[in-house]
VOFIBA-935990 format. One line per field, with one value per atom (N, C-alpha, C): residue in three letters; chain; atom name; x, y, z negated. Coordinates in Angstrom, 2 decimals. Each point is the difference from the previous one (the first is absolute). Layout:
N
aa <- [ALA; ...]
ch <- [A; ...]
at <- [CA; ...]
east <- [X; ...]
north <- [Y; ...]
up <- [Z; ...]
end
This chain:
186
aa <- [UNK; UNK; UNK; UNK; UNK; UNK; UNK; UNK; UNK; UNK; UNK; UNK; UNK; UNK; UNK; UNK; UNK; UNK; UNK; UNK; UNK; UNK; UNK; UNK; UNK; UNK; UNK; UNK; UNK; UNK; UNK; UNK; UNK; UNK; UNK; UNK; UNK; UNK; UNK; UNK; UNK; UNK; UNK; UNK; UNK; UNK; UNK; UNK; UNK; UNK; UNK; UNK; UNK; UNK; UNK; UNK; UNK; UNK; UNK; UNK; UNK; UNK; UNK; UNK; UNK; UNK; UNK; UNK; UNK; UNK; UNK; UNK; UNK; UNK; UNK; UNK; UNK; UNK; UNK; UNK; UNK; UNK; UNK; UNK; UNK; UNK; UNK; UNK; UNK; UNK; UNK; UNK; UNK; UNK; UNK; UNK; UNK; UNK; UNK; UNK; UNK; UNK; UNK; UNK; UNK; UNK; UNK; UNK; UNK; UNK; UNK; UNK; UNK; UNK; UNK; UNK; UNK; UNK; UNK; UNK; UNK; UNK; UNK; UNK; UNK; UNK; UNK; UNK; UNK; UNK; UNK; UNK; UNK; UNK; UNK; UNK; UNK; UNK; UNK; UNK; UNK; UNK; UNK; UNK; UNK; UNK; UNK; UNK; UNK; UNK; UNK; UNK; UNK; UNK; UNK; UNK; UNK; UNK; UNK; UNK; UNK; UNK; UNK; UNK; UNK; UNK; UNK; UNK; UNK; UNK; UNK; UNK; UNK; UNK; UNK; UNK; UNK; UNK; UNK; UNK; UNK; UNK; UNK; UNK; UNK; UNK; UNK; UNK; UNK; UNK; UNK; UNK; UNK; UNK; UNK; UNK; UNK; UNK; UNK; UNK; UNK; UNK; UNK; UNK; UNK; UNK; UNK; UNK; UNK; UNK; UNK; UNK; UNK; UNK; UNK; UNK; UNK; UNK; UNK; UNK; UNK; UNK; UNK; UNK; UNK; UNK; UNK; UNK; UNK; UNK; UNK; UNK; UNK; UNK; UNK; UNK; UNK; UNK; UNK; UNK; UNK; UNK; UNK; UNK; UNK; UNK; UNK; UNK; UNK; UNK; UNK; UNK; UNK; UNK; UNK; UNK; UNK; UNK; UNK; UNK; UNK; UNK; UNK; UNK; UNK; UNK; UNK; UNK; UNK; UNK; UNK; UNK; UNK; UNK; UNK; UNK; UNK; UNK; UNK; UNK; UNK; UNK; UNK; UNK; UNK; UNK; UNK; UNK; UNK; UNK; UNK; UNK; UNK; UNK; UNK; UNK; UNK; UNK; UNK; UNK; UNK; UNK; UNK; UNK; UNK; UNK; UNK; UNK; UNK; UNK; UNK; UNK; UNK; UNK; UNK; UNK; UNK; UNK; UNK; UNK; UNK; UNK; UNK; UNK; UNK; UNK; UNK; UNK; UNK; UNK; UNK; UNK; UNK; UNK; UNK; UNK; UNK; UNK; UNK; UNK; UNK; UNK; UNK; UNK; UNK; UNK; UNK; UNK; UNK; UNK; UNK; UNK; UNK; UNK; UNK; UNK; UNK; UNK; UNK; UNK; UNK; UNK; UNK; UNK; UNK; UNK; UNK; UNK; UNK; UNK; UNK; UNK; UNK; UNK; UNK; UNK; UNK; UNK; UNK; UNK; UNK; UNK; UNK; UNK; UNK; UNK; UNK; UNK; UNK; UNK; UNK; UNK; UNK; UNK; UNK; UNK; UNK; UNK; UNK; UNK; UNK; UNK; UNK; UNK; UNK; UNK; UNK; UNK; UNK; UNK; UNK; UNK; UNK; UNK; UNK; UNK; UNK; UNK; UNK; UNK; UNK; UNK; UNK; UNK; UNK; UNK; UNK; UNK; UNK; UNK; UNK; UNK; UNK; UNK; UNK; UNK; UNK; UNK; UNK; UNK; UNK; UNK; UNK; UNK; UNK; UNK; UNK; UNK; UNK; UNK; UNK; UNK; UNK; UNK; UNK; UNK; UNK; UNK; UNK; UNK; UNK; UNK; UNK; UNK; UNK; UNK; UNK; UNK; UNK; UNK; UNK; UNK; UNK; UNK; UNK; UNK; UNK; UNK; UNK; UNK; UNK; UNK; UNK; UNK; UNK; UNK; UNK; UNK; UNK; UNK; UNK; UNK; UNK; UNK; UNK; UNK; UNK; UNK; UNK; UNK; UNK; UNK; UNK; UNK; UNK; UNK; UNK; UNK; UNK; UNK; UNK; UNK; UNK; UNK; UNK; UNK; UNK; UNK; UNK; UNK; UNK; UNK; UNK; UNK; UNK; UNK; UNK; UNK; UNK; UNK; UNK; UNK; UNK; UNK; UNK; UNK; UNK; UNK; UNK; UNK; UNK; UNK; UNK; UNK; UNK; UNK; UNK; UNK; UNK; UNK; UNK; UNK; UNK; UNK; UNK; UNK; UNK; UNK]
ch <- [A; A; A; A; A; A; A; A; A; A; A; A; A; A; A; A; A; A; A; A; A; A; A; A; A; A; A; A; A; A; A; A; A; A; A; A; A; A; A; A; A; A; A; A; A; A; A; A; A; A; A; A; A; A; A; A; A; A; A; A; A; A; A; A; A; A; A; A; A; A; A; A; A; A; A; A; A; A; A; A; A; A; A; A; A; A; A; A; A; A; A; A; A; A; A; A; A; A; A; A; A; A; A; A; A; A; A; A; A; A; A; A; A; A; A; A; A; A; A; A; A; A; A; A; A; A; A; A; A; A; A; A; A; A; A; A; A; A; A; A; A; A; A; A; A; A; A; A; A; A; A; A; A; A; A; A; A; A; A; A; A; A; A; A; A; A; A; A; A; A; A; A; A; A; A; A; A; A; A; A; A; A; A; A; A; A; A; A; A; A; A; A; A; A; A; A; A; A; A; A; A; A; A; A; A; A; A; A; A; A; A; A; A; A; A; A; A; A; A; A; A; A; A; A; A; A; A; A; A; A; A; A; A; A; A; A; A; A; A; A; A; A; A; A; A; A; A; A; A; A; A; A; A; A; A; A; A; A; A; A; A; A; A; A; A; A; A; A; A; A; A; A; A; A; A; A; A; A; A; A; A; A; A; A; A; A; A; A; A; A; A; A; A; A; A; A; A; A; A; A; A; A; A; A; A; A; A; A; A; A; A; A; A; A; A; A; A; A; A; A; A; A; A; A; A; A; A; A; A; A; A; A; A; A; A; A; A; A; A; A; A; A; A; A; A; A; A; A; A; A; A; A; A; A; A; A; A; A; A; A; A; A; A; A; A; A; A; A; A; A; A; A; A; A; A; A; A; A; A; A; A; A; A; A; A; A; A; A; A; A; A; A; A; A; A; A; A; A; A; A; A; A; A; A; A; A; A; A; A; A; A; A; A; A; A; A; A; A; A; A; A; A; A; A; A; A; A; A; A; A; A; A; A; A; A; A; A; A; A; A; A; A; A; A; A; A; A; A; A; A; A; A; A; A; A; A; A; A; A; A; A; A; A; A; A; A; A; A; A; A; A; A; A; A; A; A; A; A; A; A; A; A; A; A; A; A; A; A; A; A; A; A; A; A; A; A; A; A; A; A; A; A; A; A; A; A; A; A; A; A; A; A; A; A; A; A; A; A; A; A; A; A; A; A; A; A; A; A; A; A; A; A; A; A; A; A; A; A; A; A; A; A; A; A; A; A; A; A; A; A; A; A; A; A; A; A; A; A]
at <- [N; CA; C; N; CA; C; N; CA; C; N; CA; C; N; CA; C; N; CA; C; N; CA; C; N; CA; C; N; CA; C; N; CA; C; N; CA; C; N; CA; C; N; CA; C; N; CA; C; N; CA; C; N; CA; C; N; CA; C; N; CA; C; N; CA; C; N; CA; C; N; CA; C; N; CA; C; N; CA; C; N; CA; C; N; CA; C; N; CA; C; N; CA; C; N; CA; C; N; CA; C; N; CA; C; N; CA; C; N; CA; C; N; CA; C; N; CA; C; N; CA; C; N; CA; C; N; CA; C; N; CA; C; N; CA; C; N; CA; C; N; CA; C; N; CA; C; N; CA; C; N; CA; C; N; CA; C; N; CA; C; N; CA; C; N; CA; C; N; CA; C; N; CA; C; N; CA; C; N; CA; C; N; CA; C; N; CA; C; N; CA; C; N; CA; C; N; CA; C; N; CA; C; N; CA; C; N; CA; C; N; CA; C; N; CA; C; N; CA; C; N; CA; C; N; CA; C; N; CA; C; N; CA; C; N; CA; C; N; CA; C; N; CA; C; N; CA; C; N; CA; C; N; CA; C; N; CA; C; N; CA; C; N; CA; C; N; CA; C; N; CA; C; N; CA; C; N; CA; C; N; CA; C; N; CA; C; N; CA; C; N; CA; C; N; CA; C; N; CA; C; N; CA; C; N; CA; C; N; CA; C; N; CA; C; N; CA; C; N; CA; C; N; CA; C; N; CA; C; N; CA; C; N; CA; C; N; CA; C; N; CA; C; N; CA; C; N; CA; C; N; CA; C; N; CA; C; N; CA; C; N; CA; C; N; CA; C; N; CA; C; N; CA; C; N; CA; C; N; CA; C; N; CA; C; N; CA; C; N; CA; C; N; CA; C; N; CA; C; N; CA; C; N; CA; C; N; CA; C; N; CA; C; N; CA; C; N; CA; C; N; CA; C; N; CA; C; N; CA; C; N; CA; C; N; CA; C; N; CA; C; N; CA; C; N; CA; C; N; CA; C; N; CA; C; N; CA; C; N; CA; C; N; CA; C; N; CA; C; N; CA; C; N; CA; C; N; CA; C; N; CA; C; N; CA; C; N; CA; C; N; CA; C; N; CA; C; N; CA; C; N; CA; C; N; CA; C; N; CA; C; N; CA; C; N; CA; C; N; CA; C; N; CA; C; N; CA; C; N; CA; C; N; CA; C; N; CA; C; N; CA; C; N; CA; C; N; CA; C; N; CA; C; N; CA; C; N; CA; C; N; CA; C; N; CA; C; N; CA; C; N; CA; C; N; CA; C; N; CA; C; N; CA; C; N; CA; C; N; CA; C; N; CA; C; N; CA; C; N; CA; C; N; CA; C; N; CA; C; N; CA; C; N; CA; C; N; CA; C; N; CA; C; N; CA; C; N; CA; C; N; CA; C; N; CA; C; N; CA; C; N; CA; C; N; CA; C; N; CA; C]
east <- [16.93; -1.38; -0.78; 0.52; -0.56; -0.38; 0.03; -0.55; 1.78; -1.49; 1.64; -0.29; 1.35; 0.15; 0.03; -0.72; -0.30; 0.64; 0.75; -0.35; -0.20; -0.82; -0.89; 0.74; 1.15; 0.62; 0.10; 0.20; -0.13; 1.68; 0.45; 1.34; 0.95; 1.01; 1.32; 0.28; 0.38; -0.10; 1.37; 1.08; 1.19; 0.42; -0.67; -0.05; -0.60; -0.92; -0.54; 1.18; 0.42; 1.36; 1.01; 0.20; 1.28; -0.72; -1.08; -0.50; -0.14; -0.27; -0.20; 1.61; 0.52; 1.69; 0.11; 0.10; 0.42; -0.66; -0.59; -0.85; 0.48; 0.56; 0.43; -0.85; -1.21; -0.81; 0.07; -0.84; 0.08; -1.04; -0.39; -1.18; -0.54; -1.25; -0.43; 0.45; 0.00; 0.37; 1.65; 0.51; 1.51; 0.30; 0.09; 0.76; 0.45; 0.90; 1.18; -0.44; 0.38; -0.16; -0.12; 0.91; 0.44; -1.02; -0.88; -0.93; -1.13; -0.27; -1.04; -0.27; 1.23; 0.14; -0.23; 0.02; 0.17; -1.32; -0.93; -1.48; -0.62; 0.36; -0.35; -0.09; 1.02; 0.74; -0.62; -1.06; -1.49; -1.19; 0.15; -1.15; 0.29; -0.78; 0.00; 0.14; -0.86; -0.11; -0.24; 0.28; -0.36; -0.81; -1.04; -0.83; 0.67; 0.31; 0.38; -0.71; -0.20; -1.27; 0.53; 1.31; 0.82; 1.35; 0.68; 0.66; 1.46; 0.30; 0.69; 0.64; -1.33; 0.41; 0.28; -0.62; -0.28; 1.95; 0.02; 1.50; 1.62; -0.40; 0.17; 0.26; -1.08; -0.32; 0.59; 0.05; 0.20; 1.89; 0.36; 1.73; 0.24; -0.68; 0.02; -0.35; -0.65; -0.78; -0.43; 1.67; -0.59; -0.53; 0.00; -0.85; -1.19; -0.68; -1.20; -0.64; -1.00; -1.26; -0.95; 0.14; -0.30; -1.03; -1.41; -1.12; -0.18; 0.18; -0.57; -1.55; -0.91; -1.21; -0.86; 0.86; -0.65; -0.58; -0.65; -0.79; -2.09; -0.29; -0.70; -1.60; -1.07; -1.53; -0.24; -0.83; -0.60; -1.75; -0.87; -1.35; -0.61; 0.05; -0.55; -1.98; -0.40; -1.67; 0.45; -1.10; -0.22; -0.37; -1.07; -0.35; -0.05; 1.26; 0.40; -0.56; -0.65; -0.33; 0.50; -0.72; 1.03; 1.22; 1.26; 1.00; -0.73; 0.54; -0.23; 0.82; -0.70; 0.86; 1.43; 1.26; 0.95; 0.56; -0.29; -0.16; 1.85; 0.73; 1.33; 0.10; 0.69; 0.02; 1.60; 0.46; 1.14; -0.44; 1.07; -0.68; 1.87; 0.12; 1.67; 0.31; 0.75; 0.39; 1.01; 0.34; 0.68; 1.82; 0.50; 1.33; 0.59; 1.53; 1.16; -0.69; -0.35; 0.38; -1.43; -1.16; -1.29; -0.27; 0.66; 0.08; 1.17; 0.99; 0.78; -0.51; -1.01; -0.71; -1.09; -0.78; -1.02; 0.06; 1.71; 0.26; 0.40; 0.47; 0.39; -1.50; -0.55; -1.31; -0.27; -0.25; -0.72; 0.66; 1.06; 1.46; -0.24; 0.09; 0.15; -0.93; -1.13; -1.06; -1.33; -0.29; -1.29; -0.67; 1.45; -0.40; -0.43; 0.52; -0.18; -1.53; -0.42; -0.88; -1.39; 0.45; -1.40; 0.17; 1.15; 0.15; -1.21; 0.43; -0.99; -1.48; 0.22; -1.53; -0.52; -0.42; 0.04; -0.97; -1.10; -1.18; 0.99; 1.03; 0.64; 0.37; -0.62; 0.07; 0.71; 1.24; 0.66; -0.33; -0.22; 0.01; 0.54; 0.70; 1.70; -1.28; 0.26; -0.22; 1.24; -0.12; 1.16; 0.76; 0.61; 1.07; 1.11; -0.42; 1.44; -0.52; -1.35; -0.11; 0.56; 0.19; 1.35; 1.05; 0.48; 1.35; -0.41; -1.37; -0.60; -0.89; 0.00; -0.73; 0.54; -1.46; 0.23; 0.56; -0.24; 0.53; -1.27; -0.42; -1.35; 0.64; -0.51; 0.41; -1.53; -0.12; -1.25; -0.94; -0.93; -1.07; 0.60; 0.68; 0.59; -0.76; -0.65; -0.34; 0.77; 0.00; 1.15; -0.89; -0.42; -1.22; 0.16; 1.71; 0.68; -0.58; 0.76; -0.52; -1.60; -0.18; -1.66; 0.17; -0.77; -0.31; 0.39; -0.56; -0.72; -0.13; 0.59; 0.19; -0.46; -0.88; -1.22; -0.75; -0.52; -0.87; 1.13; 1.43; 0.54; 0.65; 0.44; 0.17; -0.92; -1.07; -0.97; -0.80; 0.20; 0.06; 0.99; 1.16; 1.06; 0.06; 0.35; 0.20; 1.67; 0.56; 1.19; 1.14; 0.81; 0.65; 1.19; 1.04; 1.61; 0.93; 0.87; 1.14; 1.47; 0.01; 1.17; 1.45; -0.05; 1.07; 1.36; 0.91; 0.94; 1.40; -0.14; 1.25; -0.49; 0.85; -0.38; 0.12; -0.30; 0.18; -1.55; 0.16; -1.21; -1.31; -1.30; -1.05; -0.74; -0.42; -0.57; -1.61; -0.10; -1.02; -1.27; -0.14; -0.93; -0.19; 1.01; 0.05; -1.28; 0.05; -0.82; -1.11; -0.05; -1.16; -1.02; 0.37; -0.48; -0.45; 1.25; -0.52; -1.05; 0.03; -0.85; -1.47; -0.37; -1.07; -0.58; 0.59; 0.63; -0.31; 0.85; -0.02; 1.47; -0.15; 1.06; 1.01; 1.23; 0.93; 0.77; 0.61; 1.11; 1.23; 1.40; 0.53; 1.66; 1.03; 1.17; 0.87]
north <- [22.73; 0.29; 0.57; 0.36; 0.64; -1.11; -1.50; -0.95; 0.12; 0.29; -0.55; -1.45; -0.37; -1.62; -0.15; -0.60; -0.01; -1.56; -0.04; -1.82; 0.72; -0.90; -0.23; -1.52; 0.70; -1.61; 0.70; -1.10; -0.13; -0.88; -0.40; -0.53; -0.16; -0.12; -0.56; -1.50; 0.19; -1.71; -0.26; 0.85; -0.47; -0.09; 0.77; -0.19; -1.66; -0.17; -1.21; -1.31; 0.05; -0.68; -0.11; 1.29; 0.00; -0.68; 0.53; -0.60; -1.35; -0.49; -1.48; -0.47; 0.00; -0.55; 0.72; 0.92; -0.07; -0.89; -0.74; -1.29; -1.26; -0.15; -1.17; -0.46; 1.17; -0.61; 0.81; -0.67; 0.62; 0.47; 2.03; -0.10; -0.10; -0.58; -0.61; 0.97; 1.63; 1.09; -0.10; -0.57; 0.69; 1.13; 1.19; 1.54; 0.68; 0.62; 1.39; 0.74; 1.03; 1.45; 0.48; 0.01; 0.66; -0.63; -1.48; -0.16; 0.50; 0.05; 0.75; 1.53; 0.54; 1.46; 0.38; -0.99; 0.26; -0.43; -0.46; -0.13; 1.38; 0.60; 0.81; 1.53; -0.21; 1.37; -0.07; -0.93; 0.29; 0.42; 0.28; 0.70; 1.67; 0.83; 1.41; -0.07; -0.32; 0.00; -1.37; -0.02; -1.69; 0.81; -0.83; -0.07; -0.86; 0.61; -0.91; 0.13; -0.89; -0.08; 0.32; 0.01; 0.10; 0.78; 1.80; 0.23; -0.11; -1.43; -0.52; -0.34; -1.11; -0.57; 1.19; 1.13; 1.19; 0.62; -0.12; 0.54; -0.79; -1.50; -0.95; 0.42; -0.04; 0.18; 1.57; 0.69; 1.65; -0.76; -0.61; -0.31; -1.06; -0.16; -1.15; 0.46; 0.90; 0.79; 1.71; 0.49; 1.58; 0.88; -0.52; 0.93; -0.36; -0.89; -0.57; 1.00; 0.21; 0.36; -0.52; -0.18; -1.22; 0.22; -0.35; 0.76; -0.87; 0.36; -0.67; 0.01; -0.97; 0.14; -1.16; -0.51; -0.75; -0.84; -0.93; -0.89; 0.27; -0.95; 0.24; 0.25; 0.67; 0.48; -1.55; 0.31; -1.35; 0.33; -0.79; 0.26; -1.18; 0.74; -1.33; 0.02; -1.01; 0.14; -0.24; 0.86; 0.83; -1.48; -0.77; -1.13; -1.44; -0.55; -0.96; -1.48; -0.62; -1.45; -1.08; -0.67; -0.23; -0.78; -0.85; -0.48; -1.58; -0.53; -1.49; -0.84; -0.84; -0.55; -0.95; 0.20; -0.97; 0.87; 1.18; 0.12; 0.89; -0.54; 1.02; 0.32; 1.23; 0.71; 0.20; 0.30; 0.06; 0.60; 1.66; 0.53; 0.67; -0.77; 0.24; -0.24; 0.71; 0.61; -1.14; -0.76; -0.53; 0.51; -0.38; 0.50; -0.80; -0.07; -1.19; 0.42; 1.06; 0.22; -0.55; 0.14; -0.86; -1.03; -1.06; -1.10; -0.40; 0.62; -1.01; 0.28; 0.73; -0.10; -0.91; -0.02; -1.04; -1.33; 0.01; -1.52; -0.63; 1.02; -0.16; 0.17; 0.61; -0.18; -1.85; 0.07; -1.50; -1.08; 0.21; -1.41; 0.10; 1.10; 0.19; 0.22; 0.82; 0.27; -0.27; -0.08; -0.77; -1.03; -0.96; -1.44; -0.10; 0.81; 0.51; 0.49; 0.91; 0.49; -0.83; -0.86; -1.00; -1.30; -0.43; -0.47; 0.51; 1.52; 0.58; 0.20; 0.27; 0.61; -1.26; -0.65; -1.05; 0.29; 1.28; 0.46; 1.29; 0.45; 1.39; -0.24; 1.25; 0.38; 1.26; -0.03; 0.84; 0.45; 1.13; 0.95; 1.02; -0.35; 0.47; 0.24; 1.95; 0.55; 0.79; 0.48; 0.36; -0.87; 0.85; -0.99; -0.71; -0.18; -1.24; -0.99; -0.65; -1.18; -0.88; 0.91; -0.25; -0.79; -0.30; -0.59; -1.44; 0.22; -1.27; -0.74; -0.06; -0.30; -1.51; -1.19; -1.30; -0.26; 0.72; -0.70; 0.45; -1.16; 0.02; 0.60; -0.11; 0.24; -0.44; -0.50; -0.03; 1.03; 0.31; 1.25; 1.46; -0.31; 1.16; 0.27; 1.65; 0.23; 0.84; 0.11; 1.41; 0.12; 1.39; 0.64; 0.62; 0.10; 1.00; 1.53; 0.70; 1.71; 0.37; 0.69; 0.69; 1.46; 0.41; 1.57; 0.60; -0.75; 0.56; -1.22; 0.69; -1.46; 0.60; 0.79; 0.76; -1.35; -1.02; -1.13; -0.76; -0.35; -0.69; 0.31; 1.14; 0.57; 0.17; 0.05; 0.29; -1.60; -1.01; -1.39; -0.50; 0.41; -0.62; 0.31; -0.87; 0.15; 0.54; -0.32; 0.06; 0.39; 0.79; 0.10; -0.18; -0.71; -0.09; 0.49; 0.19; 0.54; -0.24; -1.19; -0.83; 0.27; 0.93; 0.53; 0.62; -0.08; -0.33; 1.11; -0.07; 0.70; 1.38; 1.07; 1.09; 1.49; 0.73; 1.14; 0.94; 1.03; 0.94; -0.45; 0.43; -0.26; -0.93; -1.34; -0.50; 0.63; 0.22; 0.50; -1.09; -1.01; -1.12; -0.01; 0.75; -0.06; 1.11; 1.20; 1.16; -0.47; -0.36; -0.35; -0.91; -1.13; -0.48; 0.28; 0.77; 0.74; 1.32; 0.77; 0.77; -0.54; -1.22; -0.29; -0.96; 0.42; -0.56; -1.17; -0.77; -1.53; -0.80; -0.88; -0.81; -0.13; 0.83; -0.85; -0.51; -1.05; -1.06; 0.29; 0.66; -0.19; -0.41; 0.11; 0.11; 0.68]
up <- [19.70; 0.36; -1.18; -1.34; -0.74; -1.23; 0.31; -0.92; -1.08; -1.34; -1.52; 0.26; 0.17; -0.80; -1.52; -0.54; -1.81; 0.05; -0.96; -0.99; -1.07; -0.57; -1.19; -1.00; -0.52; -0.29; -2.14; -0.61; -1.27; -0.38; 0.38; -0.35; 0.86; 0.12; 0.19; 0.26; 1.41; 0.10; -0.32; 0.29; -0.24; -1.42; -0.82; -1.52; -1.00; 1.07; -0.47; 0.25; 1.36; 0.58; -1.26; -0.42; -0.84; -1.41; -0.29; -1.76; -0.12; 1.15; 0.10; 0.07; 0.54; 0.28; -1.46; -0.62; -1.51; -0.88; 0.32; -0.43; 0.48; 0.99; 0.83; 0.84; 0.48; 1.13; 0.60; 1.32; 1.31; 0.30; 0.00; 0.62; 1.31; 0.26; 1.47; 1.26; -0.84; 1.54; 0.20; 0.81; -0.22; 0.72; -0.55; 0.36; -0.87; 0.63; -0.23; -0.53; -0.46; -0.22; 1.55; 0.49; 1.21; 0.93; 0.13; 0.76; -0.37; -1.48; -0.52; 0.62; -0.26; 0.57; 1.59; 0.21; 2.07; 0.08; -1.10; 0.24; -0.68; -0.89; -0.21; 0.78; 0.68; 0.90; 1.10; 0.59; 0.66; -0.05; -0.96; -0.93; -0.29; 0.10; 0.05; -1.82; -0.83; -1.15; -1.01; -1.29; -0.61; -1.45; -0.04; -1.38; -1.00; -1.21; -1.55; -0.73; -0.87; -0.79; -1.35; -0.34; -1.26; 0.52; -1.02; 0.33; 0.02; -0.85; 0.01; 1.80; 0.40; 1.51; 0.77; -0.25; 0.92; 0.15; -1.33; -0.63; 1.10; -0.06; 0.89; 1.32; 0.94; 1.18; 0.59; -1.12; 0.53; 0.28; -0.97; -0.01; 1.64; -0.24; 1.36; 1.15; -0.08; 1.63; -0.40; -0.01; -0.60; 0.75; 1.26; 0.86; 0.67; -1.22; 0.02; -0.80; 0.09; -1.00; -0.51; -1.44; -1.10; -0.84; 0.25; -0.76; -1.19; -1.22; -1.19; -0.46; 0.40; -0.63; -0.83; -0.81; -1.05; 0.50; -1.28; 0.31; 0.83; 0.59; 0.56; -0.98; 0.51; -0.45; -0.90; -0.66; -0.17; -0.29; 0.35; -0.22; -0.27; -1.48; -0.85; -0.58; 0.23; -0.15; -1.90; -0.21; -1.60; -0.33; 0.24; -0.82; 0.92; -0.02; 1.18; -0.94; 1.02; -0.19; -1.53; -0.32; -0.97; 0.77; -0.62; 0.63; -0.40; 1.05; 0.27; -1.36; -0.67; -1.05; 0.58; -0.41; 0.29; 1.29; 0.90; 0.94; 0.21; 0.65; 0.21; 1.32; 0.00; 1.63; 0.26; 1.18; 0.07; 1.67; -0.07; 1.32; 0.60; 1.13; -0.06; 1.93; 0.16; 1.63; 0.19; 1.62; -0.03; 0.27; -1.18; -0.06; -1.12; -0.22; 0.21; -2.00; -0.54; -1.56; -0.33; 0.88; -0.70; 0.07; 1.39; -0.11; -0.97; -0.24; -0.88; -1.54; -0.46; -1.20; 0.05; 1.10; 0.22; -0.21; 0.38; 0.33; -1.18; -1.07; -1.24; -1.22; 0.53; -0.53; -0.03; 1.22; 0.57; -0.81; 0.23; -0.60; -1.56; -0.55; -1.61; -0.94; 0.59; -0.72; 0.02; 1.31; 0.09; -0.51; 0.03; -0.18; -1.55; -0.51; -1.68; -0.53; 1.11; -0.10; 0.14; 1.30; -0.28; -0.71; -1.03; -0.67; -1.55; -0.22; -1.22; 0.94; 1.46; 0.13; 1.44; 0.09; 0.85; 1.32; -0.18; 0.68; 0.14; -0.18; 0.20; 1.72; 0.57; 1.59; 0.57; 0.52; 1.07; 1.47; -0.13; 1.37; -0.02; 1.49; 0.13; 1.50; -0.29; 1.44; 0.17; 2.13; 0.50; 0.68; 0.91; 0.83; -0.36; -1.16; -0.77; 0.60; 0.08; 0.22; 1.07; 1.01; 0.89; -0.19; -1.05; -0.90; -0.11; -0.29; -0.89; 0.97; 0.99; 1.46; 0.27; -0.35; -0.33; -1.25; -1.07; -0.87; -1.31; -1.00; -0.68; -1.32; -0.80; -1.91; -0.04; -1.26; -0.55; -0.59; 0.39; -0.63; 0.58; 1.00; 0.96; 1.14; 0.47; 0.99; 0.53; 0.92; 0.83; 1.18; -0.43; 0.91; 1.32; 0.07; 0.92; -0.31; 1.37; -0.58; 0.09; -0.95; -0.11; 0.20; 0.75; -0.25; -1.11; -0.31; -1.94; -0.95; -1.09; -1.07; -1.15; 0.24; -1.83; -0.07; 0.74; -0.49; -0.85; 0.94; -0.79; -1.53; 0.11; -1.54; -1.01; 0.86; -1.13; -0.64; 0.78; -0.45; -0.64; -0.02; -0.41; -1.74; -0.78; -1.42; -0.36; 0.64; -0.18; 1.64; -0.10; 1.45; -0.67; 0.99; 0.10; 0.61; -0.29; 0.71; 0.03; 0.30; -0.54; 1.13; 0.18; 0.76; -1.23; 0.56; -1.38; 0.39; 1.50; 0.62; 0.46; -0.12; 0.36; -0.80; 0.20; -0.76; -0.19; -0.75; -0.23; -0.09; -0.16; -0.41; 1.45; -0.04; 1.04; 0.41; 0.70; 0.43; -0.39; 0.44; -0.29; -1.54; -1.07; -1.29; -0.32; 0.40; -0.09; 0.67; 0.90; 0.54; -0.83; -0.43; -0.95; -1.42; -0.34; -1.42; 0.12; 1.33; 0.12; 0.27; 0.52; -0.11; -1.71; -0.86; -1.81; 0.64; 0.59; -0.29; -0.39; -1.06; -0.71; 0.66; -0.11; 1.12; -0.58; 0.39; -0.44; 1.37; -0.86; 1.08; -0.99; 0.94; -0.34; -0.66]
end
């Protein structure tokens, strides 16, 4: 009927599958290459954000058409709020590589953190919070998804990114440093 089918995808799920089992874990999606591919081969065309994955996807589905276009706009206000003292952000999609940094966050570092900072406060926006549904940490909010998270970055003193598995530049990494705020990551 004339409609392109687009995905708009940024990684490899079957890649994540394999990096994790070269670790001895299991990530939460289990698929193939070959199931990956039979999802892809519904789609008229796929967006990569890095031409690495793009490089990927062309080998896996060559009679796909594979648009490379970087990371996304960012619009940053010239003179943003000051940041909330003690204040950390954490802004992460729900998937098997941000919860298993989160969770390693939570277990290893946190508890450290309000050990030195005892008034130090986390907000974790995005559909991770999904993972963490009934379960508390102390000085933890999880806002779920926002439109827009320029209030929260621009409050935050410090952002994290404790994601550990994976390849090429994380997007949530740029994002953060493009609005210059402190990041602490892996």
């Amino acid at each position: 009927n004339g409609t392109i089918r687009l995905l708009d995808t940024h990684d490899l799920q079957y890649k994540r599958v394999e990096e994790f089992a070269s670790r001895g874990m299991v990530f939460p999606l289990a698929i193939t290459r070959d199931e990956e591919r039979h999802i892809f081969d519904r789609f008229d065309a796929v967006i990569a954000i890095q031409a690495a994955e793009a490089d990927l996807i062309k080998k896996m589905c060559p009679q796909l058409r594979v648009l490379t276009v970087g990371s996304s706009g960012l619009s940053v206000a010239p003179e943003p709020p000051r940041p909330a003292q003690g204040r950390i952000l954490y802004v992460g999609g729900y998937n098997g590589v941000n919860i298993d940094g989160l969770c390693r966050f939570f277990d290893c570092v946190w508890p450290k953190v309000l050990v030195q900072v005892p008034s130090a406060e986390l907000h974790v926006c995005g559909h991770i919070y999904r993972a963490f549904l009934g379960k508390r940490f102390p000085n933890v909010t999880f806002l779920g998804h926002k439109e827009t998270v320029e209030s929260e970055y621009a409050h935050a003193s410090v952002v994290i990114n404790p994601v550990w598995i994976g390849t090429g530049l994380k997007i949530k990494t740029v994002e953060a440093l493009a609005r210059g705020k402190a990041l602490v990551t892996t």
